[in-house]
N, C-alpha and C positions, 0 to 999 in steps of 0.2 A: 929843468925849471919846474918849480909844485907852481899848481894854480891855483889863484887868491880865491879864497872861499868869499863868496857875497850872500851880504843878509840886507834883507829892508825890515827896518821895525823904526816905529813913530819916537821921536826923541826930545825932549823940551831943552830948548838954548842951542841944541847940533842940531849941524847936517849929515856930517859923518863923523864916524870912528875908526882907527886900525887899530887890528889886535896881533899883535907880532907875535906873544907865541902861539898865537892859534893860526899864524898866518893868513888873517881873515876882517875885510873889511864890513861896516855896517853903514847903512846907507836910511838916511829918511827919505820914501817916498812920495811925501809931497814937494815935489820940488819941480821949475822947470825942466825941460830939456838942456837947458846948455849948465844950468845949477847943477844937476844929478852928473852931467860929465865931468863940469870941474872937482865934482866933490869927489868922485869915484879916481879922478886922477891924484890926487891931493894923496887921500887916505891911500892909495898904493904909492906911491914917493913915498911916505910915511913911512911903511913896511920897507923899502927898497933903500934908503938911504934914510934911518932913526938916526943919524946922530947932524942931519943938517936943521938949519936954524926953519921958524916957523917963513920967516922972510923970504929963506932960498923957497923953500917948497910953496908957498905963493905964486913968485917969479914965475919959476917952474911952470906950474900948473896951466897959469895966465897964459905961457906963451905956451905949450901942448894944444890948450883948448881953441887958440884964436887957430893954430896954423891947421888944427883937424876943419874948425868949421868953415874955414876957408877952401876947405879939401872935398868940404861937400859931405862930411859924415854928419849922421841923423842917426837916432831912434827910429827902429823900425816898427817896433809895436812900443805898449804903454806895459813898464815894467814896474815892481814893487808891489803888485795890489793883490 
């Protein structure tokens, strides 16, 4: 498994991006805690399955995010800055 390269840099209209051949997500910083997770989940489906619809990878995302913070995962420190 290569590990997804993460960047934060500030973006007008995004929260996130994947970059498939770079295999590397980018992330806006300013965002909640549970924003920064969906998004960071989102933009890896992105890279991991490029040919499902914006819809699936929503779905997706929605249900990863509820069943982690139900699991009790947090941010341990404040990342991006």
């Amino acid at each position: 498994m290569k590990p997804v390269k993460i960047r934060f840099r500030r973006m007008k209209g995004k929260l996130g991006l994947a970059h498939l051949e770079r295999w590397e997500i980018t992330l806006h910083p300013d965002q909640s805690e549970t924003s920064l997770l969906g998004t960071a989940i989102h933009e890896v489906l992105h890279l991991e399955q490029w040919d499902l619809s914006e819809e699936a990878i929503l779905r997706m995302e929605k249900s990863i995010v509820d069943v982690l913070l139900r699991l009790g995962f947090r941010l341990t420190e404040k990342v991006g800055e």
